[in-house]
C-alpha beads as a LAMMPS data file, in Angstrom:
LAMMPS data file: protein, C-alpha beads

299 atoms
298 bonds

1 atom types
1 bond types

-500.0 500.0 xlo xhi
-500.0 500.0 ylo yhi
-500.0 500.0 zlo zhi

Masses

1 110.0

Atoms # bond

1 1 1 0.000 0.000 0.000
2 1 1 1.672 3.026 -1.031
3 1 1 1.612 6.921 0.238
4 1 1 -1.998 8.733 0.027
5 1 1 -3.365 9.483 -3.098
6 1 1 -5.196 12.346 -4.240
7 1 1 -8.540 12.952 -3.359
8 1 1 -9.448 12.572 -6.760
9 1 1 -8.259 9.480 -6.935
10 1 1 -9.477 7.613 -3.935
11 1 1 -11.920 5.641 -5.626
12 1 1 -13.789 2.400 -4.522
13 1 1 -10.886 0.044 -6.074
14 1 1 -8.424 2.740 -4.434
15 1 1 -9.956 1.805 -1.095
16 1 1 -10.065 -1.566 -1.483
17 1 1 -6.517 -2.194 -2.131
18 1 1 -5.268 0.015 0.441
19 1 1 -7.563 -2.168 3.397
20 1 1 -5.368 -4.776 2.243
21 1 1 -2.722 -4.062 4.603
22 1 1 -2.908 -1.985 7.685
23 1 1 0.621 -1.834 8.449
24 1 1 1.879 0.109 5.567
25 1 1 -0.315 2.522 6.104
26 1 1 0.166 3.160 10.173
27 1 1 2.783 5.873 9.954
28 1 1 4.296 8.360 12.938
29 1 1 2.768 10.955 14.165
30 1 1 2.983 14.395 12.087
31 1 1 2.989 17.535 15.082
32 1 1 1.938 20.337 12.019
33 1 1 -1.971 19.142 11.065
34 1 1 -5.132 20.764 9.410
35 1 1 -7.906 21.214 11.561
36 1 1 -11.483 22.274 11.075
37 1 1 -12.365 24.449 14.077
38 1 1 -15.184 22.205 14.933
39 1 1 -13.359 18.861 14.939
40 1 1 -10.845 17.404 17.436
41 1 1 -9.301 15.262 14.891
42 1 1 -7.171 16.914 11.786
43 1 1 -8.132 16.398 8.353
44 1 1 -5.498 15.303 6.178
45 1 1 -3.943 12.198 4.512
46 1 1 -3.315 10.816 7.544
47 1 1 -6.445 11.118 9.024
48 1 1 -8.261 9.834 5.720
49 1 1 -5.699 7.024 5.786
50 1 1 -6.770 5.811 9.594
51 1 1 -11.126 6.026 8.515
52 1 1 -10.137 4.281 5.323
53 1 1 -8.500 0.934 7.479
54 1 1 -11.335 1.508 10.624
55 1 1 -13.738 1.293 8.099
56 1 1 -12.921 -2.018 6.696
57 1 1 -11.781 -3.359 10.224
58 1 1 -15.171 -2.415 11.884
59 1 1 -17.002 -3.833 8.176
60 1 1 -15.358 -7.138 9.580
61 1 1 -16.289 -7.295 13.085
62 1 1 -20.184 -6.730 11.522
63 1 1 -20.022 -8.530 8.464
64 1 1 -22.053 -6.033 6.859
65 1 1 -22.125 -1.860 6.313
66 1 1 -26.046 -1.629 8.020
67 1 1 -28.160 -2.926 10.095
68 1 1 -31.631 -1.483 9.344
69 1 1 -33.809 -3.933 7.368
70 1 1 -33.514 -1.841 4.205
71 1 1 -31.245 -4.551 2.328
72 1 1 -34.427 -4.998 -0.427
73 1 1 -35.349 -0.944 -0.404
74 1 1 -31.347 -0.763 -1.947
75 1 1 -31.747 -3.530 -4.068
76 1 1 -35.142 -1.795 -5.883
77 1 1 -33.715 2.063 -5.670
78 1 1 -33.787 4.302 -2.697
79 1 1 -32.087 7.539 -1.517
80 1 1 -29.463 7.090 0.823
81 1 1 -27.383 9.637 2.755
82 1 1 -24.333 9.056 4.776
83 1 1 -23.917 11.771 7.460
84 1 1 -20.416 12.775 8.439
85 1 1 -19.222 10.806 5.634
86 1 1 -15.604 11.564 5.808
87 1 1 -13.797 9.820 3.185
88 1 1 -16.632 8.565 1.703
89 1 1 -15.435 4.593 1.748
90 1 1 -18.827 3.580 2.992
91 1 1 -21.154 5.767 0.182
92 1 1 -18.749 4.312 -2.204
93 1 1 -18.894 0.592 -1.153
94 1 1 -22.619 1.009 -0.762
95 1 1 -22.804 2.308 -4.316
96 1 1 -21.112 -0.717 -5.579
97 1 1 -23.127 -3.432 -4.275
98 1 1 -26.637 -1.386 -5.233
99 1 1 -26.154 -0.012 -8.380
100 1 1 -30.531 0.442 -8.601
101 1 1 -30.198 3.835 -5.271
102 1 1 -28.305 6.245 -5.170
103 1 1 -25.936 7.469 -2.215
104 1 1 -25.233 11.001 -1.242
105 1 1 -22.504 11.683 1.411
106 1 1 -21.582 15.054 3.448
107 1 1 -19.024 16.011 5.559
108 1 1 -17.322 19.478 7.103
109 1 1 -14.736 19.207 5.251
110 1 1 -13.856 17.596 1.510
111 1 1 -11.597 14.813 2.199
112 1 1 -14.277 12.326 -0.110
113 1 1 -13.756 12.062 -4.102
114 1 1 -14.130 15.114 -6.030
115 1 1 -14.397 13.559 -9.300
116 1 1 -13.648 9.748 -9.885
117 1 1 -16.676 8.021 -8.195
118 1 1 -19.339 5.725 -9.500
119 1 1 -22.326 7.642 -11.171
120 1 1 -25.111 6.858 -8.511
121 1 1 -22.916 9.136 -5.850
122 1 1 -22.922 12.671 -4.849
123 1 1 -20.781 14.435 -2.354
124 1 1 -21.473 17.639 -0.503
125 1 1 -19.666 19.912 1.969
126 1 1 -22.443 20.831 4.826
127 1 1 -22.652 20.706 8.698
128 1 1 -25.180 18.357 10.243
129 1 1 -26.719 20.878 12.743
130 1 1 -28.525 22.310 9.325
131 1 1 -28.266 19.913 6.603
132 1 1 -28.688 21.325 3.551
133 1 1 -31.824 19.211 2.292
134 1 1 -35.474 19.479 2.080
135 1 1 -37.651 17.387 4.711
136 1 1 -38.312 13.803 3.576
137 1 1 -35.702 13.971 0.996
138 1 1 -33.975 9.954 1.573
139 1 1 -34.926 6.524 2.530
140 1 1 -32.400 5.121 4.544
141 1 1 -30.016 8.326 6.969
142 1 1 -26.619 6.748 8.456
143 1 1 -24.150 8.480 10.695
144 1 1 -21.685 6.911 11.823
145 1 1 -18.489 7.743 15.054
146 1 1 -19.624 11.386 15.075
147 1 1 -19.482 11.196 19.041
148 1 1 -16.258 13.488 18.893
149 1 1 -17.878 15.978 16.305
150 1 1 -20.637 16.614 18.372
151 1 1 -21.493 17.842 21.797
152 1 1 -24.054 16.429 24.323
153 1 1 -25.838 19.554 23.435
154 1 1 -25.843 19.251 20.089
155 1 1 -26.942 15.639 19.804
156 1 1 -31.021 15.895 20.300
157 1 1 -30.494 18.650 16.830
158 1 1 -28.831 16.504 15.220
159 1 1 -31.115 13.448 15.195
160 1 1 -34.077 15.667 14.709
161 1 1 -31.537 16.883 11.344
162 1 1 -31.481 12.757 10.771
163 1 1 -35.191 12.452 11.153
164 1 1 -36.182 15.463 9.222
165 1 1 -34.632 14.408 5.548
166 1 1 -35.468 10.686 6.298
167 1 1 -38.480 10.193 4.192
168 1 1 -41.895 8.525 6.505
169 1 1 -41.237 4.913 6.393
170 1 1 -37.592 5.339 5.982
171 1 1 -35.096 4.419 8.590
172 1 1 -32.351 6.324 10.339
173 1 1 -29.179 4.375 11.876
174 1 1 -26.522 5.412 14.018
175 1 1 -23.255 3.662 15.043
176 1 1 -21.024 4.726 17.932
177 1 1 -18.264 3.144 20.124
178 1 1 -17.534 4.649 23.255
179 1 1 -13.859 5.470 24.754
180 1 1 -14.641 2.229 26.774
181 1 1 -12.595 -0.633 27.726
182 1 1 -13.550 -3.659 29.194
183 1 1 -10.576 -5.561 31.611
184 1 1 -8.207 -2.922 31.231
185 1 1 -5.632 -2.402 33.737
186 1 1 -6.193 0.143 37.414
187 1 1 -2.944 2.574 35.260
188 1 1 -4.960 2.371 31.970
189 1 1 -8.687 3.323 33.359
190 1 1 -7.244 6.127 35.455
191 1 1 -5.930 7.908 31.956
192 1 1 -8.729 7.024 29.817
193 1 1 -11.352 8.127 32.792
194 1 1 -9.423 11.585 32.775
195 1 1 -9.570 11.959 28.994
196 1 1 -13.118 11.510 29.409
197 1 1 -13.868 13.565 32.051
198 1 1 -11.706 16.669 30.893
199 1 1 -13.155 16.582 26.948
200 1 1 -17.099 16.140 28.686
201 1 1 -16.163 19.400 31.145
202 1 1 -13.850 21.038 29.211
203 1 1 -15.604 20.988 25.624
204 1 1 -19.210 19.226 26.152
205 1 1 -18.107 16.121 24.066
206 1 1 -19.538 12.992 25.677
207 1 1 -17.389 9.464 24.799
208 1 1 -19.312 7.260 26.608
209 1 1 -22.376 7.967 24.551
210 1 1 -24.121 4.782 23.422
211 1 1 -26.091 4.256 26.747
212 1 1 -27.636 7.652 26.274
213 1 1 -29.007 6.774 22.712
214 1 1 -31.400 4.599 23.150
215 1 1 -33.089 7.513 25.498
216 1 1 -33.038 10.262 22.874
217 1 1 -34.166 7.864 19.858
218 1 1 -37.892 7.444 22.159
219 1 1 -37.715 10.737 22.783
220 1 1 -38.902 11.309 19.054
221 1 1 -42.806 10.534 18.509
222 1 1 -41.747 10.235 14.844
223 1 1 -39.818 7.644 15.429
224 1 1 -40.881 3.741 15.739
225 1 1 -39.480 0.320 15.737
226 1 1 -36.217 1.305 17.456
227 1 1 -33.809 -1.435 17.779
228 1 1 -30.049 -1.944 18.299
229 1 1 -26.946 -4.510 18.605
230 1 1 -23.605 -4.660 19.553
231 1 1 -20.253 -5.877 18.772
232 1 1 -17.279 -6.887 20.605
233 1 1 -13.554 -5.959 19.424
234 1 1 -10.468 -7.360 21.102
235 1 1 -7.373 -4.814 21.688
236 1 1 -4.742 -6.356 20.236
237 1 1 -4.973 -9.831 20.940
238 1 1 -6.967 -12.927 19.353
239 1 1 -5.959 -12.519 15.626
240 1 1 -4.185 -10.324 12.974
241 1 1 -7.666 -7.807 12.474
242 1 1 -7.635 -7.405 16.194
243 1 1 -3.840 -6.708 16.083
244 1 1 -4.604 -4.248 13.935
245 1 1 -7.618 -3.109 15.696
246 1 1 -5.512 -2.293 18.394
247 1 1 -3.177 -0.152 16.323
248 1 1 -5.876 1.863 14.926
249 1 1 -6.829 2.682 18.335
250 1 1 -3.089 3.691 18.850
251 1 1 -3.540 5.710 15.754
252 1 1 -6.616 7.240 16.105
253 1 1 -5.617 8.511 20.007
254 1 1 -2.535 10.048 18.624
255 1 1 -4.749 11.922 15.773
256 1 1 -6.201 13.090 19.131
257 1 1 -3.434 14.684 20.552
258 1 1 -4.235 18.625 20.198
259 1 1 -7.651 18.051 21.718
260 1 1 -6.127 16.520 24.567
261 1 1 -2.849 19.000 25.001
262 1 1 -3.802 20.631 27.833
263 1 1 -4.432 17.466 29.843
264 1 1 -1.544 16.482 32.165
265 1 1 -1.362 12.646 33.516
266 1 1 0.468 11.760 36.849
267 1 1 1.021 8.016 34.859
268 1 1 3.376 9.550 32.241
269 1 1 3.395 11.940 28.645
270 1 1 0.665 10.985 26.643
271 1 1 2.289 9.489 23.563
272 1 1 3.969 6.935 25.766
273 1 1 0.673 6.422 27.711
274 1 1 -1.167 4.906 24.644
275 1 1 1.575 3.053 23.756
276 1 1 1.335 1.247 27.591
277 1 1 -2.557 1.145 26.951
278 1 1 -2.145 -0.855 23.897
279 1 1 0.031 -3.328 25.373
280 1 1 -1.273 -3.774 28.426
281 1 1 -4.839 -4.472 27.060
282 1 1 -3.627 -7.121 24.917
283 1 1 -2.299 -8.870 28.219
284 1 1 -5.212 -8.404 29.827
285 1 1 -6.947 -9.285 26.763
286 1 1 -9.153 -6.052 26.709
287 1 1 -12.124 -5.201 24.594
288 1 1 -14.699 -2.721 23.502
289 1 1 -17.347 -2.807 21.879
290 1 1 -19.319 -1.098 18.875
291 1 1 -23.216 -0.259 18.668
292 1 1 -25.541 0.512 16.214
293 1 1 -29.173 1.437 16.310
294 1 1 -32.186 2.318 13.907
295 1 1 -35.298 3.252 13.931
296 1 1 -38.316 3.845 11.168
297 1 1 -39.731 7.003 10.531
298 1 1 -43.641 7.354 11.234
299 1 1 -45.506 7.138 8.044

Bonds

1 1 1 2
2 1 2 3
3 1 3 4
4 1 4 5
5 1 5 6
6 1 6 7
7 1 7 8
8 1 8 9
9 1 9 10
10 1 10 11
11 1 11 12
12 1 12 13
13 1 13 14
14 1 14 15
15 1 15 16
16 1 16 17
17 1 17 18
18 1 18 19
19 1 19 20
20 1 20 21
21 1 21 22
22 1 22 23
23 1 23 24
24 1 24 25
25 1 25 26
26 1 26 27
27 1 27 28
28 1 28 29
29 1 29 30
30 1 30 31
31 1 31 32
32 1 32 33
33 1 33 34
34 1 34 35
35 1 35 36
36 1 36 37
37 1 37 38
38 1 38 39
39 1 39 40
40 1 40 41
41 1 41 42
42 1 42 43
43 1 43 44
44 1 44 45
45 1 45 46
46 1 46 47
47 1 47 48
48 1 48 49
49 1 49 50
50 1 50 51
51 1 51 52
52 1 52 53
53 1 53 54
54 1 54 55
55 1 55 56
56 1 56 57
57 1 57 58
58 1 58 59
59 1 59 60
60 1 60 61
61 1 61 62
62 1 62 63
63 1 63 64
64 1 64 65
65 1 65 66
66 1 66 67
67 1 67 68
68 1 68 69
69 1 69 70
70 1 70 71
71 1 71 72
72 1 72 73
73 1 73 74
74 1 74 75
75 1 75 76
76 1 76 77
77 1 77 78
78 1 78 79
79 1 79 80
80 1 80 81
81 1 81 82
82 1 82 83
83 1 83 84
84 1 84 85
85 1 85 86
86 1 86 87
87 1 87 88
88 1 88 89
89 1 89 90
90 1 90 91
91 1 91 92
92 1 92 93
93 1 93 94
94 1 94 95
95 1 95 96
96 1 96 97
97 1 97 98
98 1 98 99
99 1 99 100
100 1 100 101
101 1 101 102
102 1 102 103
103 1 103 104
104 1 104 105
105 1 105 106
106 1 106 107
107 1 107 108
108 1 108 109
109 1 109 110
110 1 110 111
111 1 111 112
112 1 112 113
113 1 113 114
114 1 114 115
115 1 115 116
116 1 116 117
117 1 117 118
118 1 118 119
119 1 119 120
120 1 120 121
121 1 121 122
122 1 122 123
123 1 123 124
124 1 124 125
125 1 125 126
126 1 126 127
127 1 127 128
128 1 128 129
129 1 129 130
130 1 130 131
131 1 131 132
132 1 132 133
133 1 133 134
134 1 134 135
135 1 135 136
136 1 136 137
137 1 137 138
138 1 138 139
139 1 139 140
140 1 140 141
141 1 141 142
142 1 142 143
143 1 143 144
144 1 144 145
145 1 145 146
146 1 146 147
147 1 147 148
148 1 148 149
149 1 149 150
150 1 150 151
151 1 151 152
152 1 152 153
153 1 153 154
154 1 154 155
155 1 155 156
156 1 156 157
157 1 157 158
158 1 158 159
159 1 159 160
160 1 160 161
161 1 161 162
162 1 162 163
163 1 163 164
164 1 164 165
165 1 165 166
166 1 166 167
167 1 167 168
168 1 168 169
169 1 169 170
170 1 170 171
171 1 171 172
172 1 172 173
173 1 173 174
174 1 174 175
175 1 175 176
176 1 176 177
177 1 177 178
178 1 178 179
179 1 179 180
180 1 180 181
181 1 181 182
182 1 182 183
183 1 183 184
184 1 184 185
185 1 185 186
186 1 186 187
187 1 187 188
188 1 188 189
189 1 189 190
190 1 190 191
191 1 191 192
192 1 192 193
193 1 193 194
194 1 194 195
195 1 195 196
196 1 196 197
197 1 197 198
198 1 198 199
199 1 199 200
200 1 200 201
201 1 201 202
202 1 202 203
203 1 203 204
204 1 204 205
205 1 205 206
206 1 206 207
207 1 207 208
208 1 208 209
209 1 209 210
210 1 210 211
211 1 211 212
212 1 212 213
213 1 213 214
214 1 214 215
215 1 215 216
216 1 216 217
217 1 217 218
218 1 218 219
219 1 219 220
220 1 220 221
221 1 221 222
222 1 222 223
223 1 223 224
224 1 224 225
225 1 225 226
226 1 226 227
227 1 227 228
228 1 228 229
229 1 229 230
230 1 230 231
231 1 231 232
232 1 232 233
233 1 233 234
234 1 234 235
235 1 235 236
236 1 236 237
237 1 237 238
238 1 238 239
239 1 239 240
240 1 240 241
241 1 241 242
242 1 242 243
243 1 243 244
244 1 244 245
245 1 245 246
246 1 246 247
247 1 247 248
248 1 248 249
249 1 249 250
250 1 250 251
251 1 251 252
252 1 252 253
253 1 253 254
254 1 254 255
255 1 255 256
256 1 256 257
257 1 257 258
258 1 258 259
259 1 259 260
260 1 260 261
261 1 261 262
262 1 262 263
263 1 263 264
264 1 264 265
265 1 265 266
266 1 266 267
267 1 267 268
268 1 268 269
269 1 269 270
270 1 270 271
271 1 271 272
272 1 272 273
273 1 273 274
274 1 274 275
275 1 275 276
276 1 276 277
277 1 277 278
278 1 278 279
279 1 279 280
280 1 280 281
281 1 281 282
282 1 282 283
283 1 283 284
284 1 284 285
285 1 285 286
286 1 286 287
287 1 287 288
288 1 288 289
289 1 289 290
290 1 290 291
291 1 291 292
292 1 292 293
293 1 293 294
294 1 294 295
295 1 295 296
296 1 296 297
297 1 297 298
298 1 298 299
């Protein structure tokens, strides 16, 4: 897997190949980064490089890209919009596999395909607390690991944003992990609880957010059939995807770094913090897990 392409020319082979091998691709940390004044995380190659393996990785621990029942809605043609869509790997898979809809993904910032993409896809710059469609425009609205773009706050607008465009009888479905980890060491919860605690005082962003889902999804007389699953991920340990699972973690907390700059830890410097994390889940065979719910629109 070579260096990042152009955005131009991440297409859906483009993708493909480079999910081939995650170690190529896992690179050191770059100090000078773009960032968009509403996101923790840059956008850049980098960044675009780490979505592009998660997205395959987490496509494996599911076996599929949804969860909604809307697998025969594709198949016969239906609107579909990916929310937050970054770059656009999941639009362009699901625009492979059901040629009949068409797929529309929006993000912040451009880091999707400008120009080489298959014909049933569109990409759009837009924010998510106004997206820029008319009410009941789509069948099927998915946002997916938006929990650091968004603030408690900000989370009942933006599913009533999800709800609006989603036609009646269409479904909406959101995935989310949570900074979480499940038979991790005394060292490793005491850092992770502070990076928690300090990004929920200090900038409103909640990363334990799955068990408060459920809860705003009834909130919504609109909404019906509301379901949900999850998924468990070893750190690390148990296989070369989980090995690699565990180095996007690494990745994806180093991507973090200016959001958590300010934040000073009695167990050590940061960067050498996740690096402990990492290993010592793997000994103590530590997990998280992954959830996804949906829910139909009233007719």
């Amino acid at each position: 897997m070579g260096k990042s392409q152009s955005k131009d020319k991440r297409n859906n082979k483009g993708t493909r190949q480079r999910s081939q091998s995650t170690n190529e691709c896992i690179r050191e940390y770059i100090s000078k980064r773009k960032y968009h004044e509403s996101y923790v995380f840059p956008f850049d190659d980098d960044e675009v490089d780490r979505l592009i393996i998660q997205h395959y990785i987490f496509q494996y621990i599911w076996d599929c890209n949804f969860s909604s029942p809307v697998d025969n809605l594709l198949k016969g043609g239906a609107k579909v919009l990916d929310v937050g869509c970054g770059p656009g790997v999941w639009t362009l898979e699901m625009a492979d596999k059901y040629r009949n809809s068409s797929f529309t993904g929006i993000d912040i910032v451009a880091n999707f395909p400008q120009t080489i993409k298959p014909e049933n896809t569109t990409f759009v710059t837009g924010n998510l607390k106004k997206l820029p469609f008319e009410d009941n425009t789509f069948d099927f609205v998915y946002m997916r690991l938006m929990m650091f773009a968004l603030t408690m706050e900000e989370w009942p607008g933006a599913i009533t944003e999800l709800i609006r465009v989603c036609k009646p009888n269409g479904w909406i479905e959101i995935m989310e992990r949570d900074l979480l980890w499940y038979n991790e060491t005394e060292t490793v919860r005491r850092w992770r609880s502070k990076i928690v605690d300090e990004l929920r005082e200090k900038n409103g962003i909640e990363l334990i957010i799955t068990p408060h889902i459920p809860g705003l999804l009834r909130k919504y007389d609109q909404l019906s059939n509301i379901n949900s699953d999850e998924r468990e991920a070893k750190i690390a340990w148990g296989g070369k995807i989980y090995v690699d699972y565990g180095k996007i973690i690494k990745w994806g907390a180093r991507n973090l770094s200016n959001a958590v700059s300010e934040i000073r830890f009695s167990e050590g410097q940061y960067e050498s913090l996740i690096n402990i994390a990492i290993e010592e889940l793997a000994k103590s065979k530590g997990y998280d897990k992954s959830h996804r719910f949906w829910a139909q629109k009233k007719a």
